[in-house]
C-alpha positions in Angstrom: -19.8 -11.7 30.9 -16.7 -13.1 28.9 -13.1 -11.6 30.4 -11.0 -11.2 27.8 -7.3 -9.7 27.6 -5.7 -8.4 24.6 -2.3 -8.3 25.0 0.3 -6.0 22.7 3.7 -5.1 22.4 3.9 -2.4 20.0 1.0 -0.2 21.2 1.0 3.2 19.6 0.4 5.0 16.1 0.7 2.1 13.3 -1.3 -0.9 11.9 -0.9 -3.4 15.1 -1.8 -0.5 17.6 -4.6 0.6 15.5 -6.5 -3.0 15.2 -5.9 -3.7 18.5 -7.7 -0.5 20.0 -10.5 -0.9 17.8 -11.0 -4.2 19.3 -10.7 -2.7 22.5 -13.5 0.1 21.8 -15.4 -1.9 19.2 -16.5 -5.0 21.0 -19.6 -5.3 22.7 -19.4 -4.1 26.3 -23.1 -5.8 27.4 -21.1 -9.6 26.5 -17.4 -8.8 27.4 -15.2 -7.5 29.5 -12.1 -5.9 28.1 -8.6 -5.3 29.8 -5.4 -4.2 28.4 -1.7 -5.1 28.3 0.5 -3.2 26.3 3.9 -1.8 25.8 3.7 1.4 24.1 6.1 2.0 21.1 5.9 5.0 18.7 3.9 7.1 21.3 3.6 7.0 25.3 2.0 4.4 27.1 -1.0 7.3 27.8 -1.5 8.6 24.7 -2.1 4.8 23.8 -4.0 3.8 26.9 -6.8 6.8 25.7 -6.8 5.6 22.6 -8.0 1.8 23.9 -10.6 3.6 26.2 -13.3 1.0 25.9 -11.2 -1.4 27.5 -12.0 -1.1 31.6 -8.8 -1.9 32.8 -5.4 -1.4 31.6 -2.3 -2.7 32.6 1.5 -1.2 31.6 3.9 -4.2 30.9 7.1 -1.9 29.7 9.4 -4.4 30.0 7.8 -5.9 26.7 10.0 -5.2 24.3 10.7 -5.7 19.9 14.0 -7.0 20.1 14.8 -10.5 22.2 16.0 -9.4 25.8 16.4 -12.1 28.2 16.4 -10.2 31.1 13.2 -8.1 29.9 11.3 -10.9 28.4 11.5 -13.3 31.7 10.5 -9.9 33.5 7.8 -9.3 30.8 6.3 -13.1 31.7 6.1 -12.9 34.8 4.3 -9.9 34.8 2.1 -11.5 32.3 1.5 -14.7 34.2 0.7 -12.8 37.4 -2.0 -10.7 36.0 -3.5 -13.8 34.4 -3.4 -15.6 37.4 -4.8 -12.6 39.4 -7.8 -11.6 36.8 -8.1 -15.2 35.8 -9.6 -14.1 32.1 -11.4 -16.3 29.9 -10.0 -15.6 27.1 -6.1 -14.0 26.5 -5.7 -12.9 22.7 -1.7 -11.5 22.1 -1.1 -9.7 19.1 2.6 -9.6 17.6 5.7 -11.6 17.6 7.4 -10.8 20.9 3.9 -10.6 23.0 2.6 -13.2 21.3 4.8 -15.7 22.3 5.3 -14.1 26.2 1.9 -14.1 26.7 1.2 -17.7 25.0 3.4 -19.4 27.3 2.1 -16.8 30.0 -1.1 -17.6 30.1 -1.1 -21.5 29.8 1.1 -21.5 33.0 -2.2 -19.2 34.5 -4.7 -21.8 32.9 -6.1 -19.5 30.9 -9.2 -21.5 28.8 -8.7 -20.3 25.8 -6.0 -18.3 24.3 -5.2 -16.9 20.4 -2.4 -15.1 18.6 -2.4 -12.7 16.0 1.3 -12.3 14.6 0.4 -9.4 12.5 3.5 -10.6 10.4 5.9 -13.0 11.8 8.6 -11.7 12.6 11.1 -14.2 10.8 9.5 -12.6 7.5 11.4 -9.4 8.2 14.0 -9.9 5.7 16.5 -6.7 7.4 17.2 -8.8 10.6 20.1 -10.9 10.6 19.7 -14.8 9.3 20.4 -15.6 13.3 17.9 -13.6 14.3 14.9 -14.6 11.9 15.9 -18.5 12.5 15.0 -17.8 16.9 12.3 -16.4 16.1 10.8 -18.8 13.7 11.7 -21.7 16.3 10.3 -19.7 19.1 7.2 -19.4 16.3 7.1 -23.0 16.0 7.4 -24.0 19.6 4.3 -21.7 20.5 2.5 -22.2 17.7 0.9 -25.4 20.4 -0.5 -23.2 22.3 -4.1 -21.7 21.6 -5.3 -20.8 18.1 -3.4 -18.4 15.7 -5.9 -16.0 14.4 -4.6 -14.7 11.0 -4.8 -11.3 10.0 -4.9 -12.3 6.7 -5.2 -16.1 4.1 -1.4 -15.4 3.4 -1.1 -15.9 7.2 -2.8 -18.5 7.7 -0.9 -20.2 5.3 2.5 -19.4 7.0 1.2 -20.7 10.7 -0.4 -24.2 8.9 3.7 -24.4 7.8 4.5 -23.9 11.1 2.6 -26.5 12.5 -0.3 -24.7 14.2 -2.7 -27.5 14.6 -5.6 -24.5 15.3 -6.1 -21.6 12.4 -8.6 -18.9 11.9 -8.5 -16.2 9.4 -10.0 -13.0 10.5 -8.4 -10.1 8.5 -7.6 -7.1 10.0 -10.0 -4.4 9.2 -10.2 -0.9 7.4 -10.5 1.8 10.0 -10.7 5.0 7.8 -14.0 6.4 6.0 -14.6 6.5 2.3 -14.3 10.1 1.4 -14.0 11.3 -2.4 -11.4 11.7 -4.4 -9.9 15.4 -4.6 -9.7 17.3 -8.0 -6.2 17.9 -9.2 -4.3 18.3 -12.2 -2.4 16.0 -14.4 -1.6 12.5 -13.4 0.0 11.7 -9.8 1.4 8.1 -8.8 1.7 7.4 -5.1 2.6 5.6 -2.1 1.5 6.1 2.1 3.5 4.6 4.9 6.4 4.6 6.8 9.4 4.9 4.4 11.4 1.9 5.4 13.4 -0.9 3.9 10.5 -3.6 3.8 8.5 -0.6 2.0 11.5 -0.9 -0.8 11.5 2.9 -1.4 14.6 2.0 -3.7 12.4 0.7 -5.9 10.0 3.5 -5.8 12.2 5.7 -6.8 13.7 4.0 -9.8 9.9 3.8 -10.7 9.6 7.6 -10.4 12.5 8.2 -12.5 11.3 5.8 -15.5 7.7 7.5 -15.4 8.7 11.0 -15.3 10.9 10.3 -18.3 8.4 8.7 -20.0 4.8 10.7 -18.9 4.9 14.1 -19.1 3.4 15.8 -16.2 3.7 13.0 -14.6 4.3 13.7 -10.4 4.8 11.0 -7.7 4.6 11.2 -4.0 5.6 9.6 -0.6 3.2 10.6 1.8 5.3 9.5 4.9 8.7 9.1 6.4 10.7 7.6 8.7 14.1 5.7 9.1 14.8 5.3 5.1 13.4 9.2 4.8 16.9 10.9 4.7 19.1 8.7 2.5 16.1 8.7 -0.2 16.2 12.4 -0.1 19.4 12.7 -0.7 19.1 10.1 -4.2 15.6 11.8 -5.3 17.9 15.2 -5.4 20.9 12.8 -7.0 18.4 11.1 -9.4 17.3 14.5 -10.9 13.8 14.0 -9.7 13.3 17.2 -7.4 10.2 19.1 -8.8 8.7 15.9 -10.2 9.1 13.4 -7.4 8.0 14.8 -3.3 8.4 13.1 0.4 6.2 14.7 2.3 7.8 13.2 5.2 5.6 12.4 8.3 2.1 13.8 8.1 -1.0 13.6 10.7 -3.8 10.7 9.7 -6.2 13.4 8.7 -3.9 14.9 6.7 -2.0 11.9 5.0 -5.5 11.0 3.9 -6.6 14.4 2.0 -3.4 13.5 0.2 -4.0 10.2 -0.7 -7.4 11.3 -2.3 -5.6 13.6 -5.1 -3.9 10.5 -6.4 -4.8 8.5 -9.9 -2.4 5.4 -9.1 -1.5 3.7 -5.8 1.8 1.9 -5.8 2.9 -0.5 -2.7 6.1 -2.5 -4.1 6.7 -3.5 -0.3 9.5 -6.7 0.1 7.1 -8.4 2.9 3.8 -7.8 4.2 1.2 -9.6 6.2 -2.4 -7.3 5.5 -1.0 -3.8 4.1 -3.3 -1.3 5.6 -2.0 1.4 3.1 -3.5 -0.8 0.5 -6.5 -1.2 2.2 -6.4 2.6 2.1 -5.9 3.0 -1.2 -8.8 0.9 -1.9 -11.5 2.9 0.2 -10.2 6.0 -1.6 -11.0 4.6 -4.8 -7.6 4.1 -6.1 -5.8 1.4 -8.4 -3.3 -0.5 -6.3 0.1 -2.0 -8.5 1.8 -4.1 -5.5 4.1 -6.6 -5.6 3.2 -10.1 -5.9 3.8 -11.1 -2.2 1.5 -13.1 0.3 0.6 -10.1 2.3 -0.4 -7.9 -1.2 -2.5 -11.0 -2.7 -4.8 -11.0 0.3 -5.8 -7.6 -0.7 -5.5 -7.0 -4.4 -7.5 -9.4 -6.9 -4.5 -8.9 -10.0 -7.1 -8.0 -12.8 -10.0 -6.8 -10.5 -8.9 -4.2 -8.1 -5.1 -3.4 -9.5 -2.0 -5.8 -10.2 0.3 -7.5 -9.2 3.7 -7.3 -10.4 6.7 -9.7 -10.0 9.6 -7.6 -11.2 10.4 -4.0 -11.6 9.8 -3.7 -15.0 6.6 -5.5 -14.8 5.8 -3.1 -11.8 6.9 -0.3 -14.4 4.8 -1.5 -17.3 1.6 -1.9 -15.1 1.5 1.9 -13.9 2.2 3.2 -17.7 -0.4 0.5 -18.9 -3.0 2.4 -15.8 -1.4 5.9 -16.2 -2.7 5.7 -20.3 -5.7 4.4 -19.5 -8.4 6.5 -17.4 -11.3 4.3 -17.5 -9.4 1.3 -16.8 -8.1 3.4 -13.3 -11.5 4.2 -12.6 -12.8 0.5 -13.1 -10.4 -1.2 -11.0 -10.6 1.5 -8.3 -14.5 1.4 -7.8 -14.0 -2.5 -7.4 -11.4 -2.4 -5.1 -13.4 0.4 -2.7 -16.3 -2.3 -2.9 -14.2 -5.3 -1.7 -13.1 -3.1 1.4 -16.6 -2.2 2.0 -17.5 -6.1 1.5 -14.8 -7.9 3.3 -12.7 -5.6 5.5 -14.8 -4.0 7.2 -14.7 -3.2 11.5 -18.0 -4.8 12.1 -17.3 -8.0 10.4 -13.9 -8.0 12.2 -15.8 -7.6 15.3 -18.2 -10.1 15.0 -16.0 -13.1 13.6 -13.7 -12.2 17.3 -17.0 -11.9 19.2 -18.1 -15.2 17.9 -14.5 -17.2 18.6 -14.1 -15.8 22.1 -17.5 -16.8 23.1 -17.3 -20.1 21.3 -14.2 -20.7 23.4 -15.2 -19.9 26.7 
């Protein structure tokens, strides 16, 4: 029996979480032994702990925390290196910035075998942190980037750990977690995005984009399904912008629900600033949808530009591409039944499942 620990910081509702407890439920309980450390953010720490139920134990390390606390984070390690020494695990897999680099140093002061990290986006990518802030964290990336193997959750973040030096890479991309239900009749054409309405999801740019094809479609209707920090101040420019009637946030919706809506759209748009795997576009995808995203590492490790949706560099390209989809049905239709395949082929929970069973027990 393999004793393995995965270890997170931002445990609750959200693509990190998510992964992480389907690792916890998913792998096979006759080869390994799962426990739990987590902070819980976006949720409480029980509401998360039943959502990882498959792992046996769990342990409650609140003093994990997003932001750099000194105080917290030696509080946070010790707490880590304890439990490590105490359970003595063969394998200790962190997800995220701030555990991955507590729980790094953590366990190789436990002598832990083998250890991983999935960053799940590094945190210096965050481009609404302060140039201070992203510079720590990229040295604190680099130092611990000696330790164990970085696991990326997707080839664009692979790439960023081989600059940082990590002599140890392995891609395993994060996996689809949804189903692959129909699309939903509805009329006319509607052009949408799904997440958390926040500055690295750029919904600046998404409205501009509603403006210009609602001018130039008629009919035409967009949607944010989603909210969150960003959701207020765009309210109050769709309203400015003239685009109430034709443009809607639907402000923060339930998963089952967010889904239904994201089946009664043509045209998936995703013109994020950063992104390591975007789960919305992998959502997209399963529902059958054309993705238009923008042309960053994170987006070209799920869209094929030509095969699945585009890729756009600028604004105006980003514009051109959703009129070029919007005219054209059977183009929409094409790209979308490719891109539900490639989810189905190469992100799916049981291939996540197995490429992590097969490191774990290769390391131990």
């Amino acid at each position: 029996m393999i004793k393995v620990v995965q270890v997170v910081e931002c445990g609750g509702p959200g693509g990190t979480g998510e992964q992480v407890a389907a690792i916890c439920n998913g792998l096979d309980p006759a080869r390994f032994h799962v426990s739990l450390a987590y902070a819980a953010r976006g949720g409480s720490a029980e509401e998360y702990r039943a959502k990882c139920a498959g792992a046996r134990e769990a342990h409650h390390v609140p003093e994990m925390t997003r932001e750099i606390s000194p105080g917290r984070d030696a509080a946070a390690f010790r707490r880590l290196r304890q439990l490590f020494a105490e359970r003595r695990p063969d394998v200790v897999h962190a997800h995220s910035s701030k555990a991955g680099v507590l729980a790094r140093v953590a366990a190789r002061a436990a002598g832990v075998p083998a250890v991983f990290y999935t960053p799940h986006g590094y945190g210096f990518l965050q481009q609404d942190r302060p140039a201070a802030s992203r510079l720590l964290y990229r040295a604190l990336e680099a130092a611990a980037s000696r330790i164990g193997t970085v696991v990326a959750c997707s080839p664009a973040e692979a790439e960023q750990a081989r600059a940082l030096g990590a002599p140890r890479v392995e891609t395993v991309c994060d996996a689809y977690l949804g189903g692959f239900a129909e699309p939903l009749p509805h009329d006319g054409v509607v052009v949408g995005s799904c997440g958390r309405m926040a500055y690295a999801r750029n919904p600046d740019a998404w409205l501009l984009l509603a403006q210009r094809l609602t001018d130039s479609r008629n009919g035409l209707r967009c949607v944010w399904i989603g909210g969150g920090e960003e959701e207020r101040r765009a309210r109050v420019l769709l309203e400015n912008m003239n685009l109430a009637g034709r443009a809607e946030i639907t402000g923060w919706l339930g998963a089952a629900e967010a889904r239904e809506r994201l089946r009664a759209l043509d045209l998936f748009v995703h013109y994020s600033r950063w992104d390591a795997m975007p789960n919305a576009v992998l959502e997209a995808m399963a529902a059958g949808l054309p993705v238009v995203a923008s042309d960053n590492p994170g987006n070209r490790s799920a869209v094929v530009d030509g095969e699945t949706g585009f890729l756009a560099r600028t604004e105006v390209e980003l514009l051109e591409r959703c009129q070029q989809l919007i005219d054209d049905a059977p183009l929409r239709l094409r790209l979308g039944a490719a891109g539900r395949e490639r989810v189905r082929r190469e992100f799916s929970l049981e291939r996540m499942l197995g490429s992590l069973s097969a490191l774990y027990a290769g390391a131990s």
